[in-house]
C-alpha positions in Angstrom: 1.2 6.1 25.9 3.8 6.9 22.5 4.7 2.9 22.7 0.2 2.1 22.7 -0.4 4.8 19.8 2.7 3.7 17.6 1.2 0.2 17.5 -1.9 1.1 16.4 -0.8 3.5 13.9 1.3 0.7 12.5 -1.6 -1.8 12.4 -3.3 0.8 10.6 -0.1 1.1 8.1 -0.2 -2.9 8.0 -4.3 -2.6 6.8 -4.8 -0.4 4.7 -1.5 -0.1 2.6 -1.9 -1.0 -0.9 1.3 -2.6 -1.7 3.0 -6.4 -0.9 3.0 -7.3 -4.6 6.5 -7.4 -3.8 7.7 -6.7 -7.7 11.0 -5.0 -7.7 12.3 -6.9 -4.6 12.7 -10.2 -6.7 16.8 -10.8 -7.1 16.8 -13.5 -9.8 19.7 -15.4 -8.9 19.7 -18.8 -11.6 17.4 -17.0 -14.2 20.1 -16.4 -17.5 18.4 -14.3 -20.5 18.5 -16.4 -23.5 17.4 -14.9 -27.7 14.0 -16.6 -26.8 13.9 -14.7 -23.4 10.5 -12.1 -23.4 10.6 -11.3 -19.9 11.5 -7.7 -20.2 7.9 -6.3 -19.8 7.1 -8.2 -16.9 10.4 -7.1 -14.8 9.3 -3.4 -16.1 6.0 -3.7 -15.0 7.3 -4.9 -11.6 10.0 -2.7 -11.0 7.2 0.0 -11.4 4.4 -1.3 -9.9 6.6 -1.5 -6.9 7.5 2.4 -7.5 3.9 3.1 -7.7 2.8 1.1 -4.5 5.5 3.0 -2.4 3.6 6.2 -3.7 0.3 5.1 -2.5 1.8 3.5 0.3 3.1 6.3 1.8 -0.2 8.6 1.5 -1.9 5.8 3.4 0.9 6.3 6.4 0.3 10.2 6.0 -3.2 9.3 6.2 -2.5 6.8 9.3 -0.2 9.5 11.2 -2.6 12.3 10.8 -6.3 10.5 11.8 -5.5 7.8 14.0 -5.4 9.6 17.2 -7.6 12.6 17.6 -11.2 11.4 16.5 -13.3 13.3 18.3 -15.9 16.4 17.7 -14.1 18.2 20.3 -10.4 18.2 18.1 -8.4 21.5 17.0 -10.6 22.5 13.5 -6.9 23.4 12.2 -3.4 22.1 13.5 -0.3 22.4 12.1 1.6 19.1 11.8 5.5 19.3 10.8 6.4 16.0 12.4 10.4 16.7 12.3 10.1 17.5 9.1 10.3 20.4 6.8 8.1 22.5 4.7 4.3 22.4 6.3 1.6 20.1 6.6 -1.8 21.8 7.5 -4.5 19.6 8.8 -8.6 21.3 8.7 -11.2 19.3 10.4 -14.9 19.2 9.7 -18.0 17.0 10.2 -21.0 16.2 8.0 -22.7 14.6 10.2 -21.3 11.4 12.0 -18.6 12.0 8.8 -15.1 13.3 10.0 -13.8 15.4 6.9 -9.9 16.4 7.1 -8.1 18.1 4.5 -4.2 18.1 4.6 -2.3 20.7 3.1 1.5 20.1 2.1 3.5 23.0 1.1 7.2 21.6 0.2 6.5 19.4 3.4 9.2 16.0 4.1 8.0 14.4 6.9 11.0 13.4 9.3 9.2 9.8 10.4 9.0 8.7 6.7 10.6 5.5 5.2 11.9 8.3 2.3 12.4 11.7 2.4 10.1 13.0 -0.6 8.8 16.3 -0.9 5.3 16.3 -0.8 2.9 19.2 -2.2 -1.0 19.7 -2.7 -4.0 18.3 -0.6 -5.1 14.9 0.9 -8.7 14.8 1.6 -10.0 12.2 4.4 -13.6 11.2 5.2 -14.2 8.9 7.9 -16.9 7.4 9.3 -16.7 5.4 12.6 -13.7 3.9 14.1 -11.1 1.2 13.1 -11.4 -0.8 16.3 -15.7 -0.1 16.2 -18.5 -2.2 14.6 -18.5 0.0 11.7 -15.6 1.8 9.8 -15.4 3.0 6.4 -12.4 5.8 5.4 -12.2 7.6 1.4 -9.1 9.1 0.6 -8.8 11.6 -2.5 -6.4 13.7 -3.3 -5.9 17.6 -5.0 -3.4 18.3 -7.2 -1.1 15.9 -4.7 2.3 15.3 -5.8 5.3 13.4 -4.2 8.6 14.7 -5.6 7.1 16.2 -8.4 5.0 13.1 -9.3 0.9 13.4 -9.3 -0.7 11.1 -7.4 -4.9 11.0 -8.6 -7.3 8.3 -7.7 -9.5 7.0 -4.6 -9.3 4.6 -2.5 -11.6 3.3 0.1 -11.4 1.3 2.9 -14.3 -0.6 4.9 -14.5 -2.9 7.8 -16.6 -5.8 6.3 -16.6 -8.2 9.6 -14.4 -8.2 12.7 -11.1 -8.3 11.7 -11.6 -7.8 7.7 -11.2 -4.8 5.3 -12.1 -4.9 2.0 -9.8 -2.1 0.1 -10.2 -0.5 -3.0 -8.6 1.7 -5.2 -10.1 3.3 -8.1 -9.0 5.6 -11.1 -5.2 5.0 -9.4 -3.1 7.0 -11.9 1.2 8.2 -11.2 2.1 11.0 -13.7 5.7 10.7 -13.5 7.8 14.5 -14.0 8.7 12.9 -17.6 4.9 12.6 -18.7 4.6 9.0 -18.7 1.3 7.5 -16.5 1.1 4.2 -14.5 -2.6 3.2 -13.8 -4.4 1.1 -11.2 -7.5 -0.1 -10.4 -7.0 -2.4 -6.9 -9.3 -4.4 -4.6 -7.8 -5.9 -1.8 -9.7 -8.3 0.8 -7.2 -8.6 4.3 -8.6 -10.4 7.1 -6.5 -10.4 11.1 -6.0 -14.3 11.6 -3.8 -13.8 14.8 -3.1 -11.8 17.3 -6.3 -9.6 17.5 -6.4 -10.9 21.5 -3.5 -8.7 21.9 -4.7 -5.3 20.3 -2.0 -3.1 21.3 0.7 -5.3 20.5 1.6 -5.7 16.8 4.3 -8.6 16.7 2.0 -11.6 16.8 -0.2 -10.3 14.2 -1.2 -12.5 11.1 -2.8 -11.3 8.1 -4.7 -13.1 5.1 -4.4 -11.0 1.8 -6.8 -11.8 -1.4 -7.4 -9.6 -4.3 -6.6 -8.4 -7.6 -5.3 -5.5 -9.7 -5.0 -4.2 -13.3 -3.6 -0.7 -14.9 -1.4 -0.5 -17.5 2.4 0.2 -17.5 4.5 3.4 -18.2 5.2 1.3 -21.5 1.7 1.3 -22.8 1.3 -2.1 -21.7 -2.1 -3.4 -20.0 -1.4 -5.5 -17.2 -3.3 -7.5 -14.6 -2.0 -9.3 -10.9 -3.7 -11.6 -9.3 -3.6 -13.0 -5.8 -4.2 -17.1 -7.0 -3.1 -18.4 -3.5 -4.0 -16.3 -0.3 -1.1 -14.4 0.7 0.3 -15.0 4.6 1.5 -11.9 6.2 3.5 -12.1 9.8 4.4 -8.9 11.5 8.0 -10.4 12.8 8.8 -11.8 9.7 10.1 -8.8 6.7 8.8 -11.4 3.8 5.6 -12.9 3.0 5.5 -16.5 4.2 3.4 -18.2 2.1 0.5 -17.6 -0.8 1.1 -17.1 -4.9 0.1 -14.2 -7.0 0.4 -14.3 -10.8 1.4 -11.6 -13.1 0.7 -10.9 -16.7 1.5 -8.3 -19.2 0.5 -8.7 -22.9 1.1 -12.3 -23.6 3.9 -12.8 -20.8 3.2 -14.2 -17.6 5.1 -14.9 -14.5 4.0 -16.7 -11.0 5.2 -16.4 -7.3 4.9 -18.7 -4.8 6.2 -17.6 -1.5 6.2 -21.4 0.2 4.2 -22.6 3.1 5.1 -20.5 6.5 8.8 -20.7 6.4 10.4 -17.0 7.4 12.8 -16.8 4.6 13.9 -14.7 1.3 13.4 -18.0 -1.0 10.4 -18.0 -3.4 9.9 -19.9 -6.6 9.2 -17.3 -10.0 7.8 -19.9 -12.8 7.7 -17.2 -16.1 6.6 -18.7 -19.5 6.6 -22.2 -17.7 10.2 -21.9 -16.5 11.1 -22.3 -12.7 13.5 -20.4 -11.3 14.6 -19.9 -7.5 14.4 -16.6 -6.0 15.9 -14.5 -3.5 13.4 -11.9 -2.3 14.7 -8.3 -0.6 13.2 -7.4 2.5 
């Protein structure tokens, strides 16, 4: 039973996280700054847009870890939910309806199963209606005074089952205020469509993913910024890069491309910025 709900809590993760732009794990290993050489903003705005997609990232796997399993009327109203952690993590259930409302309180909370271990304060609210794996599903996520290592997270950010096997995700109003002052915004939507492996539901290894969409915000610089998916992006759960697919990234007059190849499980990808190629090697 653990092995069947880790699965689908980590199909959920692979859904509806908002990241896989894939910024700040670009090593450029030929690229040699030259006096001409404008790239600066466009690494920046990377390296932080990768900061700030952890962030979200990691409320979605809070949201995953807390929802996925108890979905019926007949739940605990409130449980507390430490998960090896430390600090406390409150979880109130209610219903409007056929909507399933649940409002998670951290108080100084690091959860032990997390990729990072960030302290976490504030509330998540949830509203759900239906079920993942049923004909209709549709999930909000807000927050309240949420803040991850002293770093407030606002926004909301919506996720709805659209067909079989596709989501369309969207994040609104997405705004990090940093413990210095400074603000990264985002406004997201995200199209990502199960191409493989839904005849084995319970088994995550075989799954492929198509990823479409676009995003824009503007930088802890002041800058405006926009990324667009201009090739769908290939996603294979037992492979730690994206295989295939190019997105394109542009801040002020700067602009950079990424094409990941076509299927090969590897770290190589091709960055062309201001109509230079250069060969990449991509972090996992």
């Amino acid at each position: 039973m653990f092995n069947l709900n880790f699965n689908v809590m980590k199909r959920l993760n692979v859904i509806f996280a908002a990241s896989l732009m894939m910024m700040a794990a670009i090593s450029f290993t030929s690229c040699q700054k030259d006096d001409g050489d404008t790239t600066d903003p466009l690494v920046t705005t990377m390296q932080e847009g990768d900061e700030v997609d952890s962030y979200f990232d990691e409320t979605m796997s809070e949201v995953d870890e807390l929802t996925y399993e108890n979905d019926s009327k007949s739940q605990m109203d409130m449980a507390v939910i430490n998960s090896m952690g430390q600090g406390t993590r409150t979880r109130k259930t209610s219903w409007e309806g056929d909507i399933r409302i649940d409002t998670v309180t951290y108080n100084n909370f690091v959860n032990g199963n997390a990729r990072f271990e960030r302290v976490k304060n504030g509330q998540i609210i949830i509203r759900t209606t239906g079920h993942y794996l049923g004909e209709t599903f549709i999930r909000e996520v807000s927050f309240n005074n949420f803040t991850i290592n002293g770093n407030l997270i606002e926004g909301n950010k919506r996720i709805q089952k659209t067909s079989q096997y596709t989501y369309e995700i969207q994040l609104e109003n997405g705004k990090v205020t940093f413990s210095d002052g400074t603000t990264h915004t985002r406004t997201m939507t995200r199209t990502r469509t199960m191409v493989e492996g839904y005849d084995t539901p319970y088994y995550i290894w075989d799954d492929v993913y198509t990823i479409e969409g676009s995003s824009t915000g503007v930088n802890r610089q002041g800058n405006a910024y926009t990324h667009q998916i201009t090739n769908t992006l290939v996603v294979r759960m037992d492979c730690r890069w994206i295989v295939s697919g190019t997105f394109n990234v542009t801040v002020n007059n700067n602009s950079m491309s990424l094409d990941y190849g076509n299927g090969v499980c590897d770290n190589l990808a091709i960055a062309t910025i201001n109509g230079r190629a250069y060969e990449v090697r991509l972090r996992k």
